[in-house]
N, C-alpha and C positions, 0 to 999 in steps of 0.2 A: 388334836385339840382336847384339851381338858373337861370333865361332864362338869357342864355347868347348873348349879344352882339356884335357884328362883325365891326362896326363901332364905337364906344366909344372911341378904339383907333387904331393906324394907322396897317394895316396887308398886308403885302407885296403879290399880287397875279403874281404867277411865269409861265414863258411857256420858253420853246428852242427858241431863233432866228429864226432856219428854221423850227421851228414849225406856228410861230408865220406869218415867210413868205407863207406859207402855205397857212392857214389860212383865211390871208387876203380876197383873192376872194370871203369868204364866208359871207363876214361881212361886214353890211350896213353901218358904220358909221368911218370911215379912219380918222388915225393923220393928213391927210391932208387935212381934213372939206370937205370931197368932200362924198356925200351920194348917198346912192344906194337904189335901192327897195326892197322892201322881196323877190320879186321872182328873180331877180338877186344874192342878196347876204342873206341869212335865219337867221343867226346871226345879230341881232340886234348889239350888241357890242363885245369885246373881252371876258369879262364876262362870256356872254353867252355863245361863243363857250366854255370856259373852263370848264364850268360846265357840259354842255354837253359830255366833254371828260372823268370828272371824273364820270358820269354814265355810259359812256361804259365801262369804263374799270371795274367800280363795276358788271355791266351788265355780260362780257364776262370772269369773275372771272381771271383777268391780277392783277395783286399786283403791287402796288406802287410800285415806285422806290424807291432806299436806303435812295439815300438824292439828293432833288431837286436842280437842275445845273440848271434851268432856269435863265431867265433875266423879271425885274419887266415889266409889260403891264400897271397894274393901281395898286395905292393903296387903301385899303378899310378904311375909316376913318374917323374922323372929321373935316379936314383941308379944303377947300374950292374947291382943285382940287382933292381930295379924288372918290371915289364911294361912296355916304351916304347913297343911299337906298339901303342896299342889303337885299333882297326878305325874310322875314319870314320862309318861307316854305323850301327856299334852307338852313338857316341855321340850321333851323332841321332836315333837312338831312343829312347836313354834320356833327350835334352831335350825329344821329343816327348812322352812318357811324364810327365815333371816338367811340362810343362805342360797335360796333361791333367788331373792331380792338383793343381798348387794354382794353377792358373789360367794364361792368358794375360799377364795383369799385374803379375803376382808375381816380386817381387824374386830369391825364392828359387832362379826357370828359371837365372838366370845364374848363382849360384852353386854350384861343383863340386861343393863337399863336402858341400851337402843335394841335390842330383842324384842322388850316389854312395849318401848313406846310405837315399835310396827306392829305390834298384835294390838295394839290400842288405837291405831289409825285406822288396822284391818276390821276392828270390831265395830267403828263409829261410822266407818262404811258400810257395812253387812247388814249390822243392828235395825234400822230401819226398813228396809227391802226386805229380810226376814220377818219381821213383822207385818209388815205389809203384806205377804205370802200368809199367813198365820191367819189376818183379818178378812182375807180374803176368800179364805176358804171356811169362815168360822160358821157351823154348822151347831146350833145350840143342842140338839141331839145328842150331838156325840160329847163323848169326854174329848178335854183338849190334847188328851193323852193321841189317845187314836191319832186324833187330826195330828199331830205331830209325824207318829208312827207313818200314819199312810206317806206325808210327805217325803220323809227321809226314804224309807223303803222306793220309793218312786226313784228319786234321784240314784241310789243303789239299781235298781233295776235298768234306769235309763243310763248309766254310766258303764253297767254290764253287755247291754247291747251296741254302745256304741264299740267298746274294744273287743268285740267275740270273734270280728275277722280278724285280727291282730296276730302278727307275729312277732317277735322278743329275737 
């Protein structure tokens, strides 16, 4: 299979409005150029929250929605207001991910723009239940860095003992 590309050409990234409202407190870098610090807001960009969303939901075994009702946050692309770097590593997860869900064999792994729009059904599922975990734990004490931190290290830890009797 050929490495494929996520920027080459333009690919719509999707989230809910009151997802999206959400969200915002947790993300350093606002449509209104006003910037925040990691430990205030933990998401660098909108991006990253979404990607973070489509791991929990792959994480807490939640299934994509049907068909993503979101509204565009950014496009991924070659155009100048596009996202041009998106992260190597994320996009083979996300063709990991595609081909977890429609096989091995399937035409589909190679193509961008059904890749894209399962990481945008996985993220319109995840998004809110991530949040919800996030509100639930929100501790005005702490930075929301922390509370981010301790969360993931948890699931790392809990994902640690479940496989330590494991054999390969």
């Amino acid at each position: 299979m050929p490495i494929l590309t996520f920027t080459g050409s333009q690919h719509r990234l999707l989230l809910p409005d009151e997802v999206k409202e959400r969200a915002m407190p947790w993300i350093q870098r606002q449509a209104t150029n006003t910037y925040r610090t990691a430990d205030q807001a933990p998401f660098r960009r909108m991006i990253d929250f979404w990607f973070t969303a489509i791991t929990w939901a792959v994480r807490h075994e939640v299934q994509p929605v049907a068909k993503a009702t979101g509204g565009l946050f950014v496009n991924l692309g070659p155009n100048p207001n596009d996202v041009r770097n998106f992260d190597e590593w994320r996009a083979d997860l996300l063709v990991i991910l595609a081909v977890h869900q429609f096989g091995p064999d399937s035409s589909d792994v190679s193509d961008t723009r059904k890749v894209i729009d399962l990481a945008n059904r996985y993220a319109e599922a995840g998004a809110p239940l991530l949040l919800e975990r996030f509100e639930r734990g929100m501790d005005l004490s702490l930075p929301r860095l922390y509370q981010v931190a301790d969360l993931l290290a948890g699931l790392v830890t809990e994902g640690s003992a479940q496989r330590s009797g494991r054999t390969f």
